[in-house]
C-alpha positions as a Markdown table, in Angstrom:
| # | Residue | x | y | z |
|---|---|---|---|---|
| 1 | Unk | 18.0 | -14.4 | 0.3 |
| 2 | Unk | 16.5 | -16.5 | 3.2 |
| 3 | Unk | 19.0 | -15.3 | 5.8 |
| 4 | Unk | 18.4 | -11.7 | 4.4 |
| 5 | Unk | 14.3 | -12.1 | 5.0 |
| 6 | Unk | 14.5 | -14.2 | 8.4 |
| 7 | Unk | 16.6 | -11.4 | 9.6 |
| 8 | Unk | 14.0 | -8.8 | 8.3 |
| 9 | Unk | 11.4 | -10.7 | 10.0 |
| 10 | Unk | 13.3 | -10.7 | 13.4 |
| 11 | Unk | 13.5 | -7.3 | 13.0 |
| 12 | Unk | 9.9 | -6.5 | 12.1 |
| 13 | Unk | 9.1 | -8.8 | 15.0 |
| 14 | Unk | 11.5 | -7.1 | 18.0 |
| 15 | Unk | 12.7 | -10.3 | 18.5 |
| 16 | Unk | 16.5 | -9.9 | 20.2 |
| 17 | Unk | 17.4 | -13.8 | 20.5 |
| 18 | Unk | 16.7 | -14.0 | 17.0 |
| 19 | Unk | 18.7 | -11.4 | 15.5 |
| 20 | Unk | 21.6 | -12.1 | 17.4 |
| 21 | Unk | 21.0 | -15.4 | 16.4 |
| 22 | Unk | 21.1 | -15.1 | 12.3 |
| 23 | Unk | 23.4 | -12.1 | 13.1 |
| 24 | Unk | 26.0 | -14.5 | 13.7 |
| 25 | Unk | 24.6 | -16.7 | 10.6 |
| 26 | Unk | 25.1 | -13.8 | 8.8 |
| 27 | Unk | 28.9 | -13.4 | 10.1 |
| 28 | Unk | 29.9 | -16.8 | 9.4 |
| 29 | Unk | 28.7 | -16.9 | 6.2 |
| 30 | Unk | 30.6 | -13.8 | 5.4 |
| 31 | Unk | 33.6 | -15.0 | 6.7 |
| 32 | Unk | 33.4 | -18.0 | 3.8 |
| 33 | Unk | 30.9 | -21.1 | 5.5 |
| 34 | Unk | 28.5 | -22.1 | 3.7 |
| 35 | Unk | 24.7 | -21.7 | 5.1 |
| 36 | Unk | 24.3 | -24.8 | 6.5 |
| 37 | Unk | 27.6 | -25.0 | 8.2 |
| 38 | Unk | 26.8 | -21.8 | 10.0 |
| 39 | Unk | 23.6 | -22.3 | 11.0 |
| 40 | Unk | 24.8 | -25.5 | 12.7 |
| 41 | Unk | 27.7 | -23.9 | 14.6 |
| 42 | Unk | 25.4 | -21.6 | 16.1 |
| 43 | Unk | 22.1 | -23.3 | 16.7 |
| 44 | Unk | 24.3 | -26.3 | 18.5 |
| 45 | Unk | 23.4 | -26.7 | 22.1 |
| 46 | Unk | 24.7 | -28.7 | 25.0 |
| 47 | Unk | 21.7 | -28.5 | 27.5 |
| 48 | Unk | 23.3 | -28.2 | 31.2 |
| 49 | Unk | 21.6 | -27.8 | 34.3 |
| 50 | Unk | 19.8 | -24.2 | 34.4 |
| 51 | Unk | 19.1 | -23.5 | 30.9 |
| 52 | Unk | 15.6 | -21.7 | 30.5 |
| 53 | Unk | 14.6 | -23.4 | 26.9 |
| 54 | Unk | 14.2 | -19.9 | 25.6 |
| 55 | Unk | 17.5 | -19.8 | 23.9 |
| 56 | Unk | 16.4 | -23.8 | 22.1 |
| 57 | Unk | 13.1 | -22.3 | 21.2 |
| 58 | Unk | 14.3 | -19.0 | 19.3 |
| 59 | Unk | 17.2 | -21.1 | 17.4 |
| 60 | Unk | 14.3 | -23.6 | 16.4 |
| 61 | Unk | 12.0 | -20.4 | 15.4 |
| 62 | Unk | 14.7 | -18.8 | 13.7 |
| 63 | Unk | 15.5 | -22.2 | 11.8 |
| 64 | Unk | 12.0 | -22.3 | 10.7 |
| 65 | Unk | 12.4 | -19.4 | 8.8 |
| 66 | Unk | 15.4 | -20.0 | 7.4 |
| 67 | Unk | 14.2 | -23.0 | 6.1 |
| 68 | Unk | 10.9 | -21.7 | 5.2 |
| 69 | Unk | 12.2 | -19.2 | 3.0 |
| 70 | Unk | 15.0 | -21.3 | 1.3 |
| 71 | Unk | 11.9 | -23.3 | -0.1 |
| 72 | Unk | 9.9 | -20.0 | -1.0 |
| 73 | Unk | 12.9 | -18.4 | -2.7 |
| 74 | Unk | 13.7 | -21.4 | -4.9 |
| 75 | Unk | 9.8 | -21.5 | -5.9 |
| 76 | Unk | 10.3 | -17.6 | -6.2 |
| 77 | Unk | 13.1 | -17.5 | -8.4 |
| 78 | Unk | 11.4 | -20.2 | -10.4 |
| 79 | Unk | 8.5 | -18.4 | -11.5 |
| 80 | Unk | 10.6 | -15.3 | -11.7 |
| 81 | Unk | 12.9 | -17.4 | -14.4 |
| 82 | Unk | 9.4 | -19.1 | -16.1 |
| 83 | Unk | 8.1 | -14.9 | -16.0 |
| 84 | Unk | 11.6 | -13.8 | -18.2 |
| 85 | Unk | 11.9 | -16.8 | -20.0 |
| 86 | Unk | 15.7 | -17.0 | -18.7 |
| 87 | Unk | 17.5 | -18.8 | -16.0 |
| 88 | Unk | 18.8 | -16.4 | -13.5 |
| 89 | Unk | 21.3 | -18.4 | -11.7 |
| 90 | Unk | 23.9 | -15.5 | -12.4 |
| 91 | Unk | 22.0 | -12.7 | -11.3 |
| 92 | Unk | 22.6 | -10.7 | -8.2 |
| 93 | Unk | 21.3 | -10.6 | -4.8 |
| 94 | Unk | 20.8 | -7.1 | -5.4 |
| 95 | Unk | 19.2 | -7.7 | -8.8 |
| 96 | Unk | 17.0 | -10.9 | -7.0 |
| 97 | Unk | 15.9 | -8.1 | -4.3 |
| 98 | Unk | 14.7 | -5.3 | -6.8 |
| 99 | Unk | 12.4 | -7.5 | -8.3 |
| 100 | Unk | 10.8 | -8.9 | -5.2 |
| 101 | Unk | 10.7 | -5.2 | -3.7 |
| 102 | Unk | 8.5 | -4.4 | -6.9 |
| 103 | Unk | 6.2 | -7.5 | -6.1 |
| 104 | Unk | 6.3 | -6.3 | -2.9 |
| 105 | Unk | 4.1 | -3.7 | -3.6 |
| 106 | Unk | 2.4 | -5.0 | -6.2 |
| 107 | Unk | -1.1 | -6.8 | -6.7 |
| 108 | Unk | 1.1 | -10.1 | -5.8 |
| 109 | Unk | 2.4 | -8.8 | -2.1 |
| 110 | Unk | -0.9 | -11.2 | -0.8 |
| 111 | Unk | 0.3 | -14.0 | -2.8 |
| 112 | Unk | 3.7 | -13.3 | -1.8 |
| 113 | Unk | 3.2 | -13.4 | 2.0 |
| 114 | Unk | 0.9 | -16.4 | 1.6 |
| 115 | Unk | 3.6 | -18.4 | 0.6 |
| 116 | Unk | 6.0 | -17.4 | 2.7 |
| 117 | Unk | 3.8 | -18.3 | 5.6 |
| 118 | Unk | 2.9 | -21.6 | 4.1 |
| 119 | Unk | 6.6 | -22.3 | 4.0 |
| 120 | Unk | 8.0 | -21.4 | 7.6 |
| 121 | Unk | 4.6 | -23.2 | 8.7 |
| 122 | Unk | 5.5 | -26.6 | 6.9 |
| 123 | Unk | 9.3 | -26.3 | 7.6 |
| 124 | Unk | 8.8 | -25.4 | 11.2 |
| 125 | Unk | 6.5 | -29.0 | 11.3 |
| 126 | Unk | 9.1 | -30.6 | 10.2 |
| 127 | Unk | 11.3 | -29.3 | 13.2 |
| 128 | Unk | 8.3 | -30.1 | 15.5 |
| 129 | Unk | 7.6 | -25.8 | 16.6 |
| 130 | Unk | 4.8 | -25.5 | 18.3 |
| 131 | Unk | 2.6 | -23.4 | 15.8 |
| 132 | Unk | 2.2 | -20.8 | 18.8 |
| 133 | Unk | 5.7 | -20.1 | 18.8 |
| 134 | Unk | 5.8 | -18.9 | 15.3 |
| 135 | Unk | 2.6 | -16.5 | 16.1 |
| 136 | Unk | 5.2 | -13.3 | 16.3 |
| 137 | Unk | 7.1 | -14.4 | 12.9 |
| 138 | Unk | 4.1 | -15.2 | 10.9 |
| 139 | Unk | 2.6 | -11.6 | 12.2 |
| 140 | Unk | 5.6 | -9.9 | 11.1 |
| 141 | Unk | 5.2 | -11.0 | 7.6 |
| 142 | Unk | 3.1 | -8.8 | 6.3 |
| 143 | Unk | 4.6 | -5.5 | 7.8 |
| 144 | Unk | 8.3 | -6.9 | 6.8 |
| 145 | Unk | 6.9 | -7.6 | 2.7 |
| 146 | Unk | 5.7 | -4.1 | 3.0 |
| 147 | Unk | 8.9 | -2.5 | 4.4 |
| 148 | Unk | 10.4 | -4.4 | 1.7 |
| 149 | Unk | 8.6 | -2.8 | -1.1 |
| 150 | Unk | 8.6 | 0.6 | 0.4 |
| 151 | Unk | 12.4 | 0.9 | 0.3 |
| 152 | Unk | 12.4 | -0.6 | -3.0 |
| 153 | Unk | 11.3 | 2.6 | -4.5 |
């Protein structure tokens, strides 16, 4: 769920380091790794001699909202499970994804894109991003929930 969403957000955003970047998440993962192995096979970096800093900086912001939206999606899934009164470790991505698409558009979407900001902001502390960097994801948001919710219907 958080490598769907970052990816969303990248998208939303127009930002092209990004997406290639949790593109090829996205391809290790469905070629059997496991999340964090992936994301650490791609975000390693040898810095050599002529290396701009932009390639470090998108891998960092693109981090951030992985890891931002790991911790939202647990807390999501939580109070989706507290809301049913059921656990819903088995159910599907696809079953996960119609429910938050009907939030999406619902009197929670503000709720919902509060906490996802909260999230990538405390996660991306943790992996000391400047705050600035993280202006384009964070503005994305919003339009991304939306999109979300739209195609939900």
């Amino acid at each position: 769920m958080a490598l769907w969403f970052s990816r969303e957000i990248s998208a939303t955003e127009g930002n092209t380091t990004q997406e290639i970047l949790l593109e090829d998440v996205a391809d290790r993962v469905k070629e059997g790794g496991d999340l964090a192995g992936a994301i650490k096979g791609v975000t390693g970096h040898d810095p050599r001699a002529g290396d701009f800093g932009i390639e470090v900086l998108g891998s960092l912001v693109a981090m951030a909202l992985i890891e931002g939206l790991k911790v939202f999606w647990a807390a999501y899934i939580k109070e989706l499970e507290e809301k049913a009164g059921k656990s819903l470790a088995n159910a599907t991505l696809d079953y996960i994804k119609s429910l938050f698409k009907k939030d999406a558009i619902g009197p929670s979407a503000s709720e919902i894109q509060a906490k996802m900001k909260g999230a990538i902001k405390d996660a991306a502390a943790k992996l000391n991003v400047d705050p600035a960097a993280l202006d384009a994801a964070l503005g994305a948001i919003g339009p991304t929930v939306a999109a979300a919710g739209a195609s939900g219907n």
